[in-house]
PDBQT receptor file of N, H, CA, C and O in Angstrom, charges set to zero:
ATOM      1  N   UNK A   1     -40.893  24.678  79.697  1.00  0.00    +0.000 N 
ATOM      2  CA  UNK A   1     -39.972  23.565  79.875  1.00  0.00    +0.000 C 
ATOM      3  C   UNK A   1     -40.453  22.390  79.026  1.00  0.00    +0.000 C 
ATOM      4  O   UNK A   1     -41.548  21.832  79.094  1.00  0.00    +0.000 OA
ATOM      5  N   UNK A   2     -39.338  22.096  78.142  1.00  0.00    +0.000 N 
ATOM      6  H   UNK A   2     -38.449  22.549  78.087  1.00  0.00    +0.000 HD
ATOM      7  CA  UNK A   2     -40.063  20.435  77.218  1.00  0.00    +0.000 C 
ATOM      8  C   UNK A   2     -39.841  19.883  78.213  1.00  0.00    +0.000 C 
ATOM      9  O   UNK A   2     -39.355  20.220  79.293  1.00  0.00    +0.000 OA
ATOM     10  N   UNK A   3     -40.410  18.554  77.605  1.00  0.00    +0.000 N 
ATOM     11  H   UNK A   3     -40.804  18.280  76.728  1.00  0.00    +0.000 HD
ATOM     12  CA  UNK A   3     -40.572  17.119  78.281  1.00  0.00    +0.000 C 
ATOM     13  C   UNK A   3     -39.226  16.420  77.397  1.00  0.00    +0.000 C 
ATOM     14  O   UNK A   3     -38.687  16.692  76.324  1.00  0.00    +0.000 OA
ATOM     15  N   UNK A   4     -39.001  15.354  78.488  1.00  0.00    +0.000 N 
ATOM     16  H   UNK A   4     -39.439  15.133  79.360  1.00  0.00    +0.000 HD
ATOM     17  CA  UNK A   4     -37.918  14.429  77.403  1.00  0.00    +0.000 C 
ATOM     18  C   UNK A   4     -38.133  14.170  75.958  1.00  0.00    +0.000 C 
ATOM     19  O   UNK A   4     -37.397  14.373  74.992  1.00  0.00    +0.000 OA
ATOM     20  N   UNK A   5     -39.988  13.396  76.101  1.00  0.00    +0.000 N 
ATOM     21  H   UNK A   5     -40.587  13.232  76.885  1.00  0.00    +0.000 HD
ATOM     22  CA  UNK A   5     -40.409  13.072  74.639  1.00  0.00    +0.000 C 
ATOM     23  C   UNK A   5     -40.085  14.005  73.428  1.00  0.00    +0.000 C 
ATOM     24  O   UNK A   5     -39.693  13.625  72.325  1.00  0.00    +0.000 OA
ATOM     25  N   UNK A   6     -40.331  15.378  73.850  1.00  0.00    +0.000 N 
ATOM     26  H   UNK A   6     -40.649  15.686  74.747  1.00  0.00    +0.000 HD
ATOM     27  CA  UNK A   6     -40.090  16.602  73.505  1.00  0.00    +0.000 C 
ATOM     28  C   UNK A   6     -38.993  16.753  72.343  1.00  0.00    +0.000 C 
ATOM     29  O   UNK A   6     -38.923  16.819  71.116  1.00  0.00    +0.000 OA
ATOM     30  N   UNK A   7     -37.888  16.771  73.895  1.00  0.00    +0.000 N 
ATOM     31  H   UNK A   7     -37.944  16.718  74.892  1.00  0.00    +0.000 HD
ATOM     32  CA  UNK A   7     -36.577  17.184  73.235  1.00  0.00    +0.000 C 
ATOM     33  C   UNK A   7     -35.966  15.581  71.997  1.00  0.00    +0.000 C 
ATOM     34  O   UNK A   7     -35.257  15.557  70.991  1.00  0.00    +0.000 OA
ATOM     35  N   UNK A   8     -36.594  14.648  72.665  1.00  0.00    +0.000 N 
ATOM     36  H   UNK A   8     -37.171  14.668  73.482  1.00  0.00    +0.000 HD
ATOM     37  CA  UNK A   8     -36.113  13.349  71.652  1.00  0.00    +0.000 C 
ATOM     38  C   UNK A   8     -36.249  13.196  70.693  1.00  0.00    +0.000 C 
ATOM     39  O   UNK A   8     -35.461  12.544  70.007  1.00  0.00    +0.000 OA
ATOM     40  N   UNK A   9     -37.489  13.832  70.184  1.00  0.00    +0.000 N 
ATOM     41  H   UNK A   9     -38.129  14.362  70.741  1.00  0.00    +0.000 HD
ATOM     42  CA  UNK A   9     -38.257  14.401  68.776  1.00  0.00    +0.000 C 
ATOM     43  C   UNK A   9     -37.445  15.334  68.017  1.00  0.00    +0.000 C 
ATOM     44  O   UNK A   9     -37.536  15.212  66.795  1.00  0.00    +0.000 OA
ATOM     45  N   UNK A  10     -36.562  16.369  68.522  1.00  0.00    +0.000 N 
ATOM     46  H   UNK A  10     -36.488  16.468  69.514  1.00  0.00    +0.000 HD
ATOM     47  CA  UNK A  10     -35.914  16.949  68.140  1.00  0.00    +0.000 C 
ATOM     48  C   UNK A  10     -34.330  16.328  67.131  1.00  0.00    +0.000 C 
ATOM     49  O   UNK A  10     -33.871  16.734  66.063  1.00  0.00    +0.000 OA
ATOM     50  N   UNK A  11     -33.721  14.871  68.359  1.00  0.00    +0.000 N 
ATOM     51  H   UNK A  11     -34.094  14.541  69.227  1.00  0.00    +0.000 HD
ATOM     52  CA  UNK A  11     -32.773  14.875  68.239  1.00  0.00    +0.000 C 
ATOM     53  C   UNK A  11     -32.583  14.034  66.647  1.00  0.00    +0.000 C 
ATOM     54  O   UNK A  11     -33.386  13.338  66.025  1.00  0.00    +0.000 OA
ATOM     55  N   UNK A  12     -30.935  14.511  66.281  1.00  0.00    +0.000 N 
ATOM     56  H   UNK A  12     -30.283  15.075  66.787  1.00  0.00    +0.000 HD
ATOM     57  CA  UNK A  12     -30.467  14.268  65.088  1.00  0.00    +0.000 C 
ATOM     58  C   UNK A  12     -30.400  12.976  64.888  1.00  0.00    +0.000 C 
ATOM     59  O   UNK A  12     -30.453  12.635  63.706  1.00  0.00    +0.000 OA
ATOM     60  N   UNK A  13     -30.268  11.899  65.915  1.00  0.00    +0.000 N 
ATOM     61  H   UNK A  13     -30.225  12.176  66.874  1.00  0.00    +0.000 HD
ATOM     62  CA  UNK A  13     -30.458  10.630  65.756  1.00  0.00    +0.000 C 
ATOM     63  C   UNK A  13     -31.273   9.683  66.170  1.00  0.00    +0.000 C 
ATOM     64  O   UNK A  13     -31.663   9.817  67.330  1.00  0.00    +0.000 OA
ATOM     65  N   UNK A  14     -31.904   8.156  65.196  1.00  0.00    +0.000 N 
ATOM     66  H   UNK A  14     -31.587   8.047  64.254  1.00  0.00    +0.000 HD
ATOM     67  CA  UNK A  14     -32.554   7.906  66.661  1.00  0.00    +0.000 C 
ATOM     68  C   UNK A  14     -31.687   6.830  67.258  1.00  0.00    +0.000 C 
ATOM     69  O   UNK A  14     -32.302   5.854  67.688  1.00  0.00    +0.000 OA
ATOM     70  N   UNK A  15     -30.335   6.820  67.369  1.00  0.00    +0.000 N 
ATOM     71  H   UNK A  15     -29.835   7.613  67.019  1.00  0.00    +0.000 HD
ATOM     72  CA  UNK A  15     -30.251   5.819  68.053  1.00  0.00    +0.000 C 
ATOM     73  C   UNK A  15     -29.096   6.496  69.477  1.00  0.00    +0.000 C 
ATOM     74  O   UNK A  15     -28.512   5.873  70.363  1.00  0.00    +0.000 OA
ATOM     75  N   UNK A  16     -29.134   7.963  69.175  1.00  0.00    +0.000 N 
ATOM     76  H   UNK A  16     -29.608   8.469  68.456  1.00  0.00    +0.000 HD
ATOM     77  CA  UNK A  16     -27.921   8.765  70.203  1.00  0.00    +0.000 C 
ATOM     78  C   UNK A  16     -28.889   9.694  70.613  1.00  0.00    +0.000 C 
ATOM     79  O   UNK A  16     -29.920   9.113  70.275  1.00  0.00    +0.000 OA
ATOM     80  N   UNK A  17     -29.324  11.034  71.252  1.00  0.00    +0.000 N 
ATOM     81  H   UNK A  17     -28.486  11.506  71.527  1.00  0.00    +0.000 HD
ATOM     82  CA  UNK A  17     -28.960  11.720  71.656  1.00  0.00    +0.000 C 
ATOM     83  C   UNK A  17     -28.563  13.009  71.078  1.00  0.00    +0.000 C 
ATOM     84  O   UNK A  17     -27.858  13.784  71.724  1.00  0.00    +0.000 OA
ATOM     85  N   UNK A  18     -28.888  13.219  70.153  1.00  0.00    +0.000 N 
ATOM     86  H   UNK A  18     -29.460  12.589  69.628  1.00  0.00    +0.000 HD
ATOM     87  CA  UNK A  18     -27.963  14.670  69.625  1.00  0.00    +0.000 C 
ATOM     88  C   UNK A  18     -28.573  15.721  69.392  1.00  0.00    +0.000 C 
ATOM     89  O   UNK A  18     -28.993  15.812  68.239  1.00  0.00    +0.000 OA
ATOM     90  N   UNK A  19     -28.840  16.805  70.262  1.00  0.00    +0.000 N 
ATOM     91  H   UNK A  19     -28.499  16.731  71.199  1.00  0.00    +0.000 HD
ATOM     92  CA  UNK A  19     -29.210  17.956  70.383  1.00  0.00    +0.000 C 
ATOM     93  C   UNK A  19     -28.684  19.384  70.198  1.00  0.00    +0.000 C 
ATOM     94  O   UNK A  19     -27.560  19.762  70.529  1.00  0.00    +0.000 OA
ATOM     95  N   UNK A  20     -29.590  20.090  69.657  1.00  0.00    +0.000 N 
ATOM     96  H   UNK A  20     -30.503  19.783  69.388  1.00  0.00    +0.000 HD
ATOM     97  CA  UNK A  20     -28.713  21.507  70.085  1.00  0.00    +0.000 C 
ATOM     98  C   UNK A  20     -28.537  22.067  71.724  1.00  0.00    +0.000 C 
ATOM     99  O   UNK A  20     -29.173  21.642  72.688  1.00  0.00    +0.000 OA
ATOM    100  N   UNK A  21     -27.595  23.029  71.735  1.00  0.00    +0.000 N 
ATOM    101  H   UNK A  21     -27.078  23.374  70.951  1.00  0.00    +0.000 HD
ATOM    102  CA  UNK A  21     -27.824  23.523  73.241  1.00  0.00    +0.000 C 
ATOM    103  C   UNK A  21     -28.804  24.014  73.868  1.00  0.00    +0.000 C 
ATOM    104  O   UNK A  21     -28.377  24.217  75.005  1.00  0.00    +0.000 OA
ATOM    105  N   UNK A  22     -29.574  24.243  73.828  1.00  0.00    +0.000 N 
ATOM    106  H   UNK A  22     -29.921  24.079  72.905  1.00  0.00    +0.000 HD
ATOM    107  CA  UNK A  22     -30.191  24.655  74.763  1.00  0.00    +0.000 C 
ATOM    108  C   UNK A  22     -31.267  22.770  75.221  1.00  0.00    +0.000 C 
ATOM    109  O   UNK A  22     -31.569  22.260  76.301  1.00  0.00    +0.000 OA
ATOM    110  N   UNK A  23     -31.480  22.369  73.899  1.00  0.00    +0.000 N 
ATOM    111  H   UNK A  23     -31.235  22.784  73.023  1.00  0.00    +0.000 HD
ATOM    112  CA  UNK A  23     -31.767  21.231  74.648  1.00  0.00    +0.000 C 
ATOM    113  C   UNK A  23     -31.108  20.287  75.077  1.00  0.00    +0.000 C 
ATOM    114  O   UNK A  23     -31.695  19.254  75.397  1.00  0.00    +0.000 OA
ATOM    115  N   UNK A  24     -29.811  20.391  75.186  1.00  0.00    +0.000 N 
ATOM    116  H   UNK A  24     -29.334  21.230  74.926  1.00  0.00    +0.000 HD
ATOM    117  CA  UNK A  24     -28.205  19.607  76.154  1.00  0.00    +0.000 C 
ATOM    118  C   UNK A  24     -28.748  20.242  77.384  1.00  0.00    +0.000 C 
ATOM    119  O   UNK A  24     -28.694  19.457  78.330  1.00  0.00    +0.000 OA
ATOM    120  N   UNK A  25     -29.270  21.439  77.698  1.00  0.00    +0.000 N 
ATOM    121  H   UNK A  25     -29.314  22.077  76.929  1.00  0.00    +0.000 HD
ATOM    122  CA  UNK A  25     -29.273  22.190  79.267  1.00  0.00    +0.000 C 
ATOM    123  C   UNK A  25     -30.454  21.330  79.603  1.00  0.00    +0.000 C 
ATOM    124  O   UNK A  25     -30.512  20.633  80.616  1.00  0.00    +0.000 OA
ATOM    125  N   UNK A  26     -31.235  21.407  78.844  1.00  0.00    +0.000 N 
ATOM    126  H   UNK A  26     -31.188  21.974  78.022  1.00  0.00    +0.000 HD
ATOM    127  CA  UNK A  26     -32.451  21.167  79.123  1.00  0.00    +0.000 C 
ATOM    128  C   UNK A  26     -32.533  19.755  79.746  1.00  0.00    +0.000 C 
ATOM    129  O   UNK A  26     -33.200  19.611  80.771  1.00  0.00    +0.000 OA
ATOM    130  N   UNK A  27     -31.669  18.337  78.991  1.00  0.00    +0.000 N 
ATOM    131  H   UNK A  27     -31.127  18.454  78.158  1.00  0.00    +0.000 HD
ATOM    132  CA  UNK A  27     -31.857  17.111  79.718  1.00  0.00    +0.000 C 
ATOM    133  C   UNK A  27     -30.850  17.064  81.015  1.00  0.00    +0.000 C 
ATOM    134  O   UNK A  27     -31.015  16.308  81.973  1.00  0.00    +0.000 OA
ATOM    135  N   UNK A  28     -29.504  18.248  80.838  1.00  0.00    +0.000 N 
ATOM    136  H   UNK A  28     -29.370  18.862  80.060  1.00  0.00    +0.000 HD
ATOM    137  CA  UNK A  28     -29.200  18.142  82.488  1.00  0.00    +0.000 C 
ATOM    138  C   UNK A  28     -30.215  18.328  83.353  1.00  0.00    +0.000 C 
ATOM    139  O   UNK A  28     -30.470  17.465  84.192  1.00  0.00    +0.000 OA
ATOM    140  N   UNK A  29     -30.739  19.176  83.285  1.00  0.00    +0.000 N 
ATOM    141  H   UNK A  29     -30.532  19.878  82.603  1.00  0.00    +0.000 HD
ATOM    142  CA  UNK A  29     -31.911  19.535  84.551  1.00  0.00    +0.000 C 
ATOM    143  C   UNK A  29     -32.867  17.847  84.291  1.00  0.00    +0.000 C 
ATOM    144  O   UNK A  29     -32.696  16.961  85.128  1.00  0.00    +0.000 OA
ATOM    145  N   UNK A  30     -33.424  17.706  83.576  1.00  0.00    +0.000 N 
ATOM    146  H   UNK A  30     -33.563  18.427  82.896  1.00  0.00    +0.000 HD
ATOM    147  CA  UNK A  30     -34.215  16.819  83.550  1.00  0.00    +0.000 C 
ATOM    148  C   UNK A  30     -33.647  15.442  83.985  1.00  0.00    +0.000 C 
ATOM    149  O   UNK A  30     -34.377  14.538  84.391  1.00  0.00    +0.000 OA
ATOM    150  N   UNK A  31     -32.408  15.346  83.885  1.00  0.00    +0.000 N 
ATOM    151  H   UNK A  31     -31.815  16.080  83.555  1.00  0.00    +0.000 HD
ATOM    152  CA  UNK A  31     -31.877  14.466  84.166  1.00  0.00    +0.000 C 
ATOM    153  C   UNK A  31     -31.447  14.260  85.855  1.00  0.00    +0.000 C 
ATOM    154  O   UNK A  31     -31.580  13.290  86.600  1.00  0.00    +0.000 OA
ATOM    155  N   UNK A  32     -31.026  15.269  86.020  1.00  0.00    +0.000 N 
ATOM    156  H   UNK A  32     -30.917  16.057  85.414  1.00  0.00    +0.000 HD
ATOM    157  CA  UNK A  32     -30.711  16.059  87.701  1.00  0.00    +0.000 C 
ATOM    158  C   UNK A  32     -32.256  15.608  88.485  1.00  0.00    +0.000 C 
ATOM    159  O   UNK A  32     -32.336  14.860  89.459  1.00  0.00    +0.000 OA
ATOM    160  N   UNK A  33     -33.260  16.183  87.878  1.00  0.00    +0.000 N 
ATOM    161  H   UNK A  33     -33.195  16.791  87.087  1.00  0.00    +0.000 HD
ATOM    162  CA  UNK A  33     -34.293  16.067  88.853  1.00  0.00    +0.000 C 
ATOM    163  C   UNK A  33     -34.994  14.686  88.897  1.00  0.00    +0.000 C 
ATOM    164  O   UNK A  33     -35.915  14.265  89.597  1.00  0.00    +0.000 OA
ATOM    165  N   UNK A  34     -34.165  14.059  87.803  1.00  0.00    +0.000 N 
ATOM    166  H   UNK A  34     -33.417  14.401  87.235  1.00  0.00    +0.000 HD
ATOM    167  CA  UNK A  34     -34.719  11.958  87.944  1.00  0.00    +0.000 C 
ATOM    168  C   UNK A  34     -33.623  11.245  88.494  1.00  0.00    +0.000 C 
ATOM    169  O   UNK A  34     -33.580  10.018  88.582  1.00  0.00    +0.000 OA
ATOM    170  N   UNK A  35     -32.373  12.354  89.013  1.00  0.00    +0.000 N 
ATOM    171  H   UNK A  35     -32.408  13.351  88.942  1.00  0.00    +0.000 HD
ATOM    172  CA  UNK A  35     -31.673  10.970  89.430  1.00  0.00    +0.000 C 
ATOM    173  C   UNK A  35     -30.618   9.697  88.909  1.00  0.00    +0.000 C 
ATOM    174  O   UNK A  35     -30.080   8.688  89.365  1.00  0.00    +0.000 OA
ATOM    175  N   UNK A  36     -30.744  10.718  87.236  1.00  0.00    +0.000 N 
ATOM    176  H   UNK A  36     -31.180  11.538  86.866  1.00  0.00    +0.000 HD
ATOM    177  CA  UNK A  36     -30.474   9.827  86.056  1.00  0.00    +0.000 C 
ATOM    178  C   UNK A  36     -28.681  10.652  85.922  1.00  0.00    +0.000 C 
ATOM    179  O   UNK A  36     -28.594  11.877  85.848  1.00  0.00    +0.000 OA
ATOM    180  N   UNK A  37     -27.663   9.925  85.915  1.00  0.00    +0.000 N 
ATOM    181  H   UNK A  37     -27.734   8.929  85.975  1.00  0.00    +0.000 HD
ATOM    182  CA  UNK A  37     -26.546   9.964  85.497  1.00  0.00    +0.000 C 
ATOM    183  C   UNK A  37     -26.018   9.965  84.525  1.00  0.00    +0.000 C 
ATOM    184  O   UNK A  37     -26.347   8.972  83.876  1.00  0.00    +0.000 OA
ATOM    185  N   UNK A  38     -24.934  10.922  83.742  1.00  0.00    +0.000 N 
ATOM    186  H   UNK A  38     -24.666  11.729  84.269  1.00  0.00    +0.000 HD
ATOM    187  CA  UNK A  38     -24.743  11.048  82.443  1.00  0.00    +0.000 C 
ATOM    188  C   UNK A  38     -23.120  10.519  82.661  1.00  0.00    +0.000 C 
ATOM    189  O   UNK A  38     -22.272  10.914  83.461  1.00  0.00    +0.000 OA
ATOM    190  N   UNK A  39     -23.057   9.443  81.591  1.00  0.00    +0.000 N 
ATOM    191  H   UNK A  39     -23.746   9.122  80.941  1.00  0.00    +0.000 HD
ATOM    192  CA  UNK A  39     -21.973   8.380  81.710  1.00  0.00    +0.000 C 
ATOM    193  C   UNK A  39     -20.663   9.143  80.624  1.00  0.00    +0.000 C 
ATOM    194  O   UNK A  39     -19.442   9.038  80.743  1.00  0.00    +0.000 OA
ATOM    195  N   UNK A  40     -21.587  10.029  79.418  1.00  0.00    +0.000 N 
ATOM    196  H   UNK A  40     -22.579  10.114  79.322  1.00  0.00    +0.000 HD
ATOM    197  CA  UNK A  40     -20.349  10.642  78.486  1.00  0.00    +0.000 C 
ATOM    198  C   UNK A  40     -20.982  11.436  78.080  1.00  0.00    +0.000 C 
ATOM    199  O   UNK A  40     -22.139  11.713  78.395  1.00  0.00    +0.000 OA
ATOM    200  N   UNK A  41     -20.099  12.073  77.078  1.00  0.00    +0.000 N 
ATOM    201  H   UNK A  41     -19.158  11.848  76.822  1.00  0.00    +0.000 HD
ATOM    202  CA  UNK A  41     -20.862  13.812  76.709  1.00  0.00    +0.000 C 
ATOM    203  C   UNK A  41     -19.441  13.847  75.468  1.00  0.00    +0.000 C 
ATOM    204  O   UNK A  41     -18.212  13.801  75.501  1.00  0.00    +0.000 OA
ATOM    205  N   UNK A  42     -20.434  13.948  74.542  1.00  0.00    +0.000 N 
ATOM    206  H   UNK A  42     -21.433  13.985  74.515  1.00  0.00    +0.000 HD
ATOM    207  CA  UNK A  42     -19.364  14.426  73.220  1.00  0.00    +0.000 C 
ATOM    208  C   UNK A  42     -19.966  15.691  72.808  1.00  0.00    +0.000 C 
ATOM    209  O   UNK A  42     -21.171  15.816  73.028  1.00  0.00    +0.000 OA
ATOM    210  N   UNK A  43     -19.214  16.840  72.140  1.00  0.00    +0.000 N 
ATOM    211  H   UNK A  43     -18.235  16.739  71.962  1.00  0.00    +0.000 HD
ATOM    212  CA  UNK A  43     -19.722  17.630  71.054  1.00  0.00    +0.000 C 
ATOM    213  C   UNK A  43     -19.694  17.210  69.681  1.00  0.00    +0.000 C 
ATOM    214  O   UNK A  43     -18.955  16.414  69.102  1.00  0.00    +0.000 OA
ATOM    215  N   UNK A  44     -20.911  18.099  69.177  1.00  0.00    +0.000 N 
ATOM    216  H   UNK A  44     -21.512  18.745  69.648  1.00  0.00    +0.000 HD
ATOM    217  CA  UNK A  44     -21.227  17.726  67.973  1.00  0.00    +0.000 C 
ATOM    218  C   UNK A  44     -21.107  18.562  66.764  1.00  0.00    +0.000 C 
ATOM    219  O   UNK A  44     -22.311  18.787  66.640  1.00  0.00    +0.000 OA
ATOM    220  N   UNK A  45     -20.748  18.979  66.112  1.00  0.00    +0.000 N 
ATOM    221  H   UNK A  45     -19.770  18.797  66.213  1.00  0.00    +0.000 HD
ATOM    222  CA  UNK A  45     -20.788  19.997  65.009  1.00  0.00    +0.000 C 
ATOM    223  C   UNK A  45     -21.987  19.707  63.889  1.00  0.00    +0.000 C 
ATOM    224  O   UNK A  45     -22.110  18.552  63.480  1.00  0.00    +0.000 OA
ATOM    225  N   UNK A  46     -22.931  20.822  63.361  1.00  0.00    +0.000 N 
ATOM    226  H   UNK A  46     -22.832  21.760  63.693  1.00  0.00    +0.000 HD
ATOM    227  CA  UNK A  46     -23.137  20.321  62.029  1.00  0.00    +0.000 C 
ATOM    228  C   UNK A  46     -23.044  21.786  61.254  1.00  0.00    +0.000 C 
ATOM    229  O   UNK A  46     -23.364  22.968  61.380  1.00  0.00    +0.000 OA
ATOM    230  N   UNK A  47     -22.433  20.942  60.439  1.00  0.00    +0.000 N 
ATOM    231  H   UNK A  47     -22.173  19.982  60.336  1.00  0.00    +0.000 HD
ATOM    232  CA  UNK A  47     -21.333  21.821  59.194  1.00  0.00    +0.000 C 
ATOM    233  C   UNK A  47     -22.803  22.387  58.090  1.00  0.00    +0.000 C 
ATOM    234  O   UNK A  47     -23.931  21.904  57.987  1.00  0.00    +0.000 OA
ATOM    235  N   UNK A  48     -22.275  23.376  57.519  1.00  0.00    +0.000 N 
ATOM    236  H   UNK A  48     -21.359  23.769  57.603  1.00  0.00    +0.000 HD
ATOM    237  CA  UNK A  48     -23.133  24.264  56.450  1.00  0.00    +0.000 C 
ATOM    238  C   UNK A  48     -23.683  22.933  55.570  1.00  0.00    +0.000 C 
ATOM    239  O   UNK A  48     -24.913  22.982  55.579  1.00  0.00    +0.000 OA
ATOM    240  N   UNK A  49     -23.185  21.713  54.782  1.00  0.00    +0.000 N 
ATOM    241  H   UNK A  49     -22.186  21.673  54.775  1.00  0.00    +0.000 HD
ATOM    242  CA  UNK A  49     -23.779  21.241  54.389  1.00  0.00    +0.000 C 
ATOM    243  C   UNK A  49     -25.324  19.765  54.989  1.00  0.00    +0.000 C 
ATOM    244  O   UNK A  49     -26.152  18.983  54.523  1.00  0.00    +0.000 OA
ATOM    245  N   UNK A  50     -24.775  20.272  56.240  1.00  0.00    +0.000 N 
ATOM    246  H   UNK A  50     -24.102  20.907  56.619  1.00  0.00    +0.000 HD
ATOM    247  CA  UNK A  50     -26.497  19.791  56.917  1.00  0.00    +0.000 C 
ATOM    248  C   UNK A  50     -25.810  18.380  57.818  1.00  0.00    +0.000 C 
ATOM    249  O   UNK A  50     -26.548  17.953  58.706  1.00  0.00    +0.000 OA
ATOM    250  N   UNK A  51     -24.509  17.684  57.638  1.00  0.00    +0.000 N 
ATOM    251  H   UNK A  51     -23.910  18.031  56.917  1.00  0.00    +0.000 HD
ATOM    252  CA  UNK A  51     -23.889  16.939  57.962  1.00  0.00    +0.000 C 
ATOM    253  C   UNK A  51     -22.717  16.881  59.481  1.00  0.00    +0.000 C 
ATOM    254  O   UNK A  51     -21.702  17.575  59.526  1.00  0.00    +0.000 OA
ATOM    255  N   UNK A  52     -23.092  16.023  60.492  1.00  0.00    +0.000 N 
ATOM    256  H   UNK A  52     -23.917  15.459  60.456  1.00  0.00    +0.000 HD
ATOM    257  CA  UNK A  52     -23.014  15.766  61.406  1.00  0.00    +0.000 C 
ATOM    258  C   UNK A  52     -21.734  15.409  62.398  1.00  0.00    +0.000 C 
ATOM    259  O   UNK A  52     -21.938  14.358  63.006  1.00  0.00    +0.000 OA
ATOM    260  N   UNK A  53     -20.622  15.956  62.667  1.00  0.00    +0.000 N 
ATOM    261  H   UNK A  53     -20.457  16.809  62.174  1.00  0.00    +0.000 HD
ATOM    262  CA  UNK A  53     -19.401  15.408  62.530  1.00  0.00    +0.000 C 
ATOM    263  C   UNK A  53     -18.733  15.778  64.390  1.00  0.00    +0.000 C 
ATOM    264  O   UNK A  53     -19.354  16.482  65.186  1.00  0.00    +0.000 OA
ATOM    265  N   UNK A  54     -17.608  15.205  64.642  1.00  0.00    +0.000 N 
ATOM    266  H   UNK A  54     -17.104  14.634  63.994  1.00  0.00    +0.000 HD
ATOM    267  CA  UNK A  54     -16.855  15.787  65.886  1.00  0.00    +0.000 C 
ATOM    268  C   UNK A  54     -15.791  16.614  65.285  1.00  0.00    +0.000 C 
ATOM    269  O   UNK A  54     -15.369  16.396  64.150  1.00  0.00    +0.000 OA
ATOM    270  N   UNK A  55     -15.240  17.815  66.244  1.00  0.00    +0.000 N 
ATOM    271  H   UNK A  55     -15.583  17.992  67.166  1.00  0.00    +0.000 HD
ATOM    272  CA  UNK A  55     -14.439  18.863  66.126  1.00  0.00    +0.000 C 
ATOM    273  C   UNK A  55     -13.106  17.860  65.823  1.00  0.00    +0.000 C 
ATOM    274  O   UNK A  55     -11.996  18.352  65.622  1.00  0.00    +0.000 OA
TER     275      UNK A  55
């Protein structure tokens, strides 16, 4: 199981949030077991040329 720091290191931005799935599952639980509420939830695509977009 990562840690938040973990998965944050991972994400595509630093000022969002943007993960692949399995680490989206990963901060529900983590999030579930702090109590912490998720206010929105977008998907994210990134396209063959490495670039970041909504469906």
């Amino acid at each position: 199981m990562d840690s938040l720091k973990d998965i944050e290191s991972r994400s595509s931005s630093s000022e969002e949030m943007i993960v692949e799935y399995i680490d989206a599952m990963e901060l529900l639980h983590i999030y579930a077991q702090n109590n912490i509420k998720v206010i929105g939830w977008e998907g994210w695509i990134k396209y063959s040329n490495g670039s970041l977009g909504h469906s």
